[in-house]
The first five atom37 places (N, CA, C, CB, O) and aatype in JSON, in Angstrom:
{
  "aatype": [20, 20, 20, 20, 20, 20, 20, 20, 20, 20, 20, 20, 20, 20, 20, 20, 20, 20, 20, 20, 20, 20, 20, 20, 20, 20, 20, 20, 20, 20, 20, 20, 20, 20, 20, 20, 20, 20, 20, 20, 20, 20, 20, 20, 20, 20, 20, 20, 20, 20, 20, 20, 20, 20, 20, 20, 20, 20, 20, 20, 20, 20, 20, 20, 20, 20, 20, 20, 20],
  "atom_mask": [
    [1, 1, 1, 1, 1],
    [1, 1, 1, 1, 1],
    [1, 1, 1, 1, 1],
    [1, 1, 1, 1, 1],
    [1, 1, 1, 1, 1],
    [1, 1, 1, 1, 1],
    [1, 1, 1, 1, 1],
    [1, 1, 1, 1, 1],
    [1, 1, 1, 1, 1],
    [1, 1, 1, 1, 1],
    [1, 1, 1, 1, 1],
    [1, 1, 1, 1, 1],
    [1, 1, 1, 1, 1],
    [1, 1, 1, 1, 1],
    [1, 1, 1, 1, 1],
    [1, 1, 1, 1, 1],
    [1, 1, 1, 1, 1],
    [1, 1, 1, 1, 1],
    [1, 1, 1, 1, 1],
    [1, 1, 1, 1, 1],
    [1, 1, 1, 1, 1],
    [1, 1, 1, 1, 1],
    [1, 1, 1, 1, 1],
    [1, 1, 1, 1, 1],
    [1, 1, 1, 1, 1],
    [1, 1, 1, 1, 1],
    [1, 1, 1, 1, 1],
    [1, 1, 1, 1, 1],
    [1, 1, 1, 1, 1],
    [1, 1, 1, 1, 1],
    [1, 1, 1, 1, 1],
    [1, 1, 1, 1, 1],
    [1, 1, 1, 1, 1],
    [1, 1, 1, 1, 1],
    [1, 1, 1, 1, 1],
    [1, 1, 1, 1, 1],
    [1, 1, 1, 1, 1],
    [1, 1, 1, 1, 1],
    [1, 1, 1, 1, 1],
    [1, 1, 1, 1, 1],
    [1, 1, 1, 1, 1],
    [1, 1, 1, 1, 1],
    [1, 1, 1, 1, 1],
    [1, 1, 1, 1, 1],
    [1, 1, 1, 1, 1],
    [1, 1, 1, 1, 1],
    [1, 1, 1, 1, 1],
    [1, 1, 1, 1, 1],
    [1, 1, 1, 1, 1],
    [1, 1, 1, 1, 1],
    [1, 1, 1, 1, 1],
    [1, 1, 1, 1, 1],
    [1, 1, 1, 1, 1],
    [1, 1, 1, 1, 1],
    [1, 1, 1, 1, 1],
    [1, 1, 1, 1, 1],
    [1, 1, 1, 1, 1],
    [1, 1, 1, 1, 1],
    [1, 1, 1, 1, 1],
    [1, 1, 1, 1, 1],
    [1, 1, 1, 1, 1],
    [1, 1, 1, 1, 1],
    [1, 1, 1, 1, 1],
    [1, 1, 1, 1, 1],
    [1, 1, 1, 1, 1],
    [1, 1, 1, 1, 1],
    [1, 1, 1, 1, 1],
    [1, 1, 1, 1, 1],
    [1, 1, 1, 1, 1]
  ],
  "atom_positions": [
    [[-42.34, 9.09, -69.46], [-43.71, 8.7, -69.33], [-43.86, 7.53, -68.36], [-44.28, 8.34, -70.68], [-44.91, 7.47, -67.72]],
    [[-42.86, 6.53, -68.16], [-42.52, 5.9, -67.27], [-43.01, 5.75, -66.07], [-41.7, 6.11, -67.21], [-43.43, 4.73, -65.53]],
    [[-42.9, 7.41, -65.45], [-42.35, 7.82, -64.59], [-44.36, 7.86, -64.13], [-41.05, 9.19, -64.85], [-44.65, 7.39, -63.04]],
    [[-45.28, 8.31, -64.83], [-46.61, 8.0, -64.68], [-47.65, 7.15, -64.2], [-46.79, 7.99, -65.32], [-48.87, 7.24, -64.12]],
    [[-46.75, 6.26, -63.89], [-47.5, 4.53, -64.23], [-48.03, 4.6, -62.9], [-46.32, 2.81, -64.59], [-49.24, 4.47, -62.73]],
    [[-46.94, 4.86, -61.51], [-47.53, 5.21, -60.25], [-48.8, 5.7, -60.07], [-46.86, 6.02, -59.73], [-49.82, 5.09, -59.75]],
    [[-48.66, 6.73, -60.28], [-50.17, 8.17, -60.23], [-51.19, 7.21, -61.25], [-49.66, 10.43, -61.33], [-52.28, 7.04, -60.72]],
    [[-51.1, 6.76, -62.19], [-52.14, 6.11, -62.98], [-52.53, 5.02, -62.43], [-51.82, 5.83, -64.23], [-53.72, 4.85, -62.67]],
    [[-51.89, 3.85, -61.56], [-52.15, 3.08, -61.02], [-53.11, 3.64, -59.76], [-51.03, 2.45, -60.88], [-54.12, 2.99, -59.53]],
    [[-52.87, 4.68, -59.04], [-53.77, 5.11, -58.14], [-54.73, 6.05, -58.65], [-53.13, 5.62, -57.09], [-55.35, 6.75, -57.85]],
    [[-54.94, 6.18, -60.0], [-56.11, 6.94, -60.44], [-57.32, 5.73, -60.38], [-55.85, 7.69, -62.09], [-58.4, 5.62, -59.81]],
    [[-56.47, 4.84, -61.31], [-57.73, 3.97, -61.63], [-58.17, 3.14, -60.69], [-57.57, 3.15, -62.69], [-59.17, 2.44, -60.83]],
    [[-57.15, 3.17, -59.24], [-58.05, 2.24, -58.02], [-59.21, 3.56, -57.74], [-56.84, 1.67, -56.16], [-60.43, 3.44, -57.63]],
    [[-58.63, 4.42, -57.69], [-59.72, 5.5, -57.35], [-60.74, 5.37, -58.25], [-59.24, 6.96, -57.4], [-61.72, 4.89, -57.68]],
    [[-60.93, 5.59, -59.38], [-61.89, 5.17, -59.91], [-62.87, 4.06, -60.02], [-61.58, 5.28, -60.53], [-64.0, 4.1, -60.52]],
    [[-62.22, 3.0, -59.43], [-62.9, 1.83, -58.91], [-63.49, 2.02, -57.56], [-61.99, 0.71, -58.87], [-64.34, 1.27, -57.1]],
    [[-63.21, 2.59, -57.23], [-63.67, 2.95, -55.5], [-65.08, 4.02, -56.0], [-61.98, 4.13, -54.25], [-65.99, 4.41, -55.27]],
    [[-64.93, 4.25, -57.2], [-66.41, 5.4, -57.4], [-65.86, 6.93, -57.23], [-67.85, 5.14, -55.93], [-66.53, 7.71, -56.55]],
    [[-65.12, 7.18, -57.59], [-64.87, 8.74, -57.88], [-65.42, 9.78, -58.46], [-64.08, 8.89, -58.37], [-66.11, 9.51, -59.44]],
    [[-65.32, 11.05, -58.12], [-65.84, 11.74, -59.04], [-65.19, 12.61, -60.16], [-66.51, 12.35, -58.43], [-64.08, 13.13, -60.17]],
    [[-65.94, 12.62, -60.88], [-65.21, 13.59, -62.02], [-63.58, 14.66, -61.71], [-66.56, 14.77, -62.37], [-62.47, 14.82, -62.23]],
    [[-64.32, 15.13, -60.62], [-62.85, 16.36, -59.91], [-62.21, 15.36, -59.06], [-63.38, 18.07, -58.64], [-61.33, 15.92, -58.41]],
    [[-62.27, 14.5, -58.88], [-61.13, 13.34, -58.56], [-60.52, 12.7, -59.59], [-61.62, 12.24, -57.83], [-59.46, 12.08, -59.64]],
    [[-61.26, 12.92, -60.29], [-60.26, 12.05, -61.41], [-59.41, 13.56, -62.41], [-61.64, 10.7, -62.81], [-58.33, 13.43, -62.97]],
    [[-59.97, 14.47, -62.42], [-59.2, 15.81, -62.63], [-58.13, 15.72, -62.03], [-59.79, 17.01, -62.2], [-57.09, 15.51, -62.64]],
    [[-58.18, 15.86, -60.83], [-57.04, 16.26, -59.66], [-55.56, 14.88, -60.0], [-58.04, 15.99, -57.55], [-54.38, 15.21, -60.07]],
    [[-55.99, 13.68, -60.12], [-55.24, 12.56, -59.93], [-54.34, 12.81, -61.28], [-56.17, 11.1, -59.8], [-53.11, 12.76, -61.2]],
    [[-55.3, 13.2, -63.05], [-54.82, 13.27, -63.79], [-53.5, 14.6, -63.6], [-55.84, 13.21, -64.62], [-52.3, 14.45, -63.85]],
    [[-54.2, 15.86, -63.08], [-53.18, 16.83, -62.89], [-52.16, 16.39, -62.16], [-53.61, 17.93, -62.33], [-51.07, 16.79, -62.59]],
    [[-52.08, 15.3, -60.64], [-51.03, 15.0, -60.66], [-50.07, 14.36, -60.78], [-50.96, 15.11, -60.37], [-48.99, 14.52, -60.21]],
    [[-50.57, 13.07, -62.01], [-49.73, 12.33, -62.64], [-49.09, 12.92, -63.88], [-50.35, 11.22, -62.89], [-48.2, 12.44, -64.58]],
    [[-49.74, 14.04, -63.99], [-48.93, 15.16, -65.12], [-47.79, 16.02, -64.38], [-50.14, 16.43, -65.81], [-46.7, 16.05, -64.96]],
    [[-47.89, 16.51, -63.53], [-47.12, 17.03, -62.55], [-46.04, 16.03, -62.31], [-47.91, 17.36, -61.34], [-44.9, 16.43, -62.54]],
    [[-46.15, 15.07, -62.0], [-45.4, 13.36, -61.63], [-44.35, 13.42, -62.77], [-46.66, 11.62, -61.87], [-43.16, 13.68, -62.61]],
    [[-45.14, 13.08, -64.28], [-44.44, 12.91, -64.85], [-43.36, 13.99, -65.61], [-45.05, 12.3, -65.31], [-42.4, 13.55, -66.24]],
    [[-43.6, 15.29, -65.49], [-43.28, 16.56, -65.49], [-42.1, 17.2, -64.93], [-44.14, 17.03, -65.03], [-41.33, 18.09, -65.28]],
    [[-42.27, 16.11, -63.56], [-40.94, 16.72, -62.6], [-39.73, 15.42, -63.14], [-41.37, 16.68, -60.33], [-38.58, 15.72, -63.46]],
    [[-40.13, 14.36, -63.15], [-39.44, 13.18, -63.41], [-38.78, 13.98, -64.85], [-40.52, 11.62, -63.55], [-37.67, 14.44, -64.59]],
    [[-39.17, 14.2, -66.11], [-38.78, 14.79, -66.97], [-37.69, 15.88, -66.65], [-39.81, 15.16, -67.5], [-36.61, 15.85, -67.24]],
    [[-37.96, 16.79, -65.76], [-37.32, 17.7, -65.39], [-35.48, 17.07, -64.82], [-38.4, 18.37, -64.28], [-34.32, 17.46, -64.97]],
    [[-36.26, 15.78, -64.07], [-34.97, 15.5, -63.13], [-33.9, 14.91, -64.18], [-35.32, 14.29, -61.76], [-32.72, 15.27, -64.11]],
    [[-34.32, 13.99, -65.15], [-33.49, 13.82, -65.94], [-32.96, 14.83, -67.02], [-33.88, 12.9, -66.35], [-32.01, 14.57, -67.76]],
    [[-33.52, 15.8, -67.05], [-32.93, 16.72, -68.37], [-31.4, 17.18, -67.28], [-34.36, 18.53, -69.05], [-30.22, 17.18, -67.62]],
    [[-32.01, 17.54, -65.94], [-31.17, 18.29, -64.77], [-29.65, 17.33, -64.89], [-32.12, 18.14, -62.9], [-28.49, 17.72, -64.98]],
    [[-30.4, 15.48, -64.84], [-29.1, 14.69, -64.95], [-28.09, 14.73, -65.78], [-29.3, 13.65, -65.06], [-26.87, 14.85, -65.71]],
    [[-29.23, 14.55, -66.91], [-28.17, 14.65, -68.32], [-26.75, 16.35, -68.08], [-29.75, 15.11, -70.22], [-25.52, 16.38, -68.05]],
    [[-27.62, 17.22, -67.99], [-26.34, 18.59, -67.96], [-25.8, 18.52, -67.06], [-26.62, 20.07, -67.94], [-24.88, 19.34, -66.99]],
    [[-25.92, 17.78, -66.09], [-24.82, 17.06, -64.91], [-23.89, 16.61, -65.65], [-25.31, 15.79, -63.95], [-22.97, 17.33, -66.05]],
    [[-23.99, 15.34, -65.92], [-22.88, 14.87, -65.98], [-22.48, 15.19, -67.44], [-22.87, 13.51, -65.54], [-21.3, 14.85, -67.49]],
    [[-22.76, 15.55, -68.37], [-21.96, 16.13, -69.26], [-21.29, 17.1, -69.09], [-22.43, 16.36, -70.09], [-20.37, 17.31, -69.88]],
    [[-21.55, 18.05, -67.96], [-20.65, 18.99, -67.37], [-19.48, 18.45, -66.59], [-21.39, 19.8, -66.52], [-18.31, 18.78, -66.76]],
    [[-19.92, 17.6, -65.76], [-18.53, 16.69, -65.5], [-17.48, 16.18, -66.1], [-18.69, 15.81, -65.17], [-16.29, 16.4, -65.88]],
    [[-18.25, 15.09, -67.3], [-17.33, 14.58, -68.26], [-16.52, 16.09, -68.76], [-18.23, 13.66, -69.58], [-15.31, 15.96, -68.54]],
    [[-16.71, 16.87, -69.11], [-16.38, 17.79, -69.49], [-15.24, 18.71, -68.74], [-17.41, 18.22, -69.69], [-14.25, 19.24, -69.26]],
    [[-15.58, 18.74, -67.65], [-14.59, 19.37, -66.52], [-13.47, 18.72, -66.02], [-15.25, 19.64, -65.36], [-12.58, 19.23, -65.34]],
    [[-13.61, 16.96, -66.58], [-12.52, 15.91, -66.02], [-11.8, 16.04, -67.36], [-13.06, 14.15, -65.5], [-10.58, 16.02, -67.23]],
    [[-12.26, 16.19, -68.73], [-11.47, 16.67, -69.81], [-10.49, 17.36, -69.37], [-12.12, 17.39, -70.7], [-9.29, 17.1, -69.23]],
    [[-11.3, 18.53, -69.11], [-10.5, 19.97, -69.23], [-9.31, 19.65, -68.13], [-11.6, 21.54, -68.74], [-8.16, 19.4, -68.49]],
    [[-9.67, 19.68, -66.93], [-8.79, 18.71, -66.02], [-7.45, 18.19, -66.44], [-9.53, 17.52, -65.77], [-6.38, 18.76, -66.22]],
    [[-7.61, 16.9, -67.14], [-6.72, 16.01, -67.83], [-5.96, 16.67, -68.76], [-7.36, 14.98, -68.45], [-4.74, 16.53, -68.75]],
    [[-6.73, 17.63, -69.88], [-5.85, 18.47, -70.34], [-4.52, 18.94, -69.9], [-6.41, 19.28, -70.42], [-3.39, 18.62, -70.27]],
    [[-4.85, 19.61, -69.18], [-4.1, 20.57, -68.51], [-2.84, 20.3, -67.91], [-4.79, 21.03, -67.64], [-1.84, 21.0, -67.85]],
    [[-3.17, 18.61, -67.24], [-2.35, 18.51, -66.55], [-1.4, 17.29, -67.88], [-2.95, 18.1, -64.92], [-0.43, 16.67, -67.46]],
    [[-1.73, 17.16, -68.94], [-0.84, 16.23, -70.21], [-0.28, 17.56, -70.45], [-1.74, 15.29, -71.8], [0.75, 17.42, -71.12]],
    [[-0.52, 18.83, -70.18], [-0.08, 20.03, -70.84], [0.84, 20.29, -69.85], [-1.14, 21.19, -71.17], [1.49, 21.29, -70.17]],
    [[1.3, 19.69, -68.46], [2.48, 19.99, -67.69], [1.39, 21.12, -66.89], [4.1, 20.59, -68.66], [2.16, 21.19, -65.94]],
    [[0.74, 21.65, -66.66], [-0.34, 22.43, -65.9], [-0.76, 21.67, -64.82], [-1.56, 22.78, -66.73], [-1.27, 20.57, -65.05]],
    [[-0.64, 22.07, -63.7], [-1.36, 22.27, -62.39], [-2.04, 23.21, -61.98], [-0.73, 22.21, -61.56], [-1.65, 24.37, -62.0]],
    [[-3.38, 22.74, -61.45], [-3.5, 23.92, -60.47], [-4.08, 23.65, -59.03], [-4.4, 24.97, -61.11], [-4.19, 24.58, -58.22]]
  ]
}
């Protein structure tokens, strides 16, 4: 939600400037969008690197197991 504060900060200058209704629609849709993708990027991070940690396991395994490859 954080990730919102941007787009909300330029809603409400817009709204001070006298906006209209479908301006303030549009700004809300894309501080939802904003915060939406930001959400997205971290879920993307998180299965990053737990796939990593995970692959440097398996890795390490292998090679305490006398395995190369």
């Amino acid at each position: 939600m954080l990730g919102a504060i941007p787009a909300l900060v330029i809603a409400s200058s817009a709204r001070a400037a006298g906006s209209t209704p479908a301006d303030d629609w549009t700004m809300g849709l894309l501080a939802l969008a904003f915060a939406s993708m930001l959400l997205v990027l971290a879920l993307m991070g998180t299965r990053l690197s737990k796939g990593l940690r995970q692959g440097i396991a398996a890795r390490d395994g292998h090679r305490d197991a006398g395995e190369f490859r």
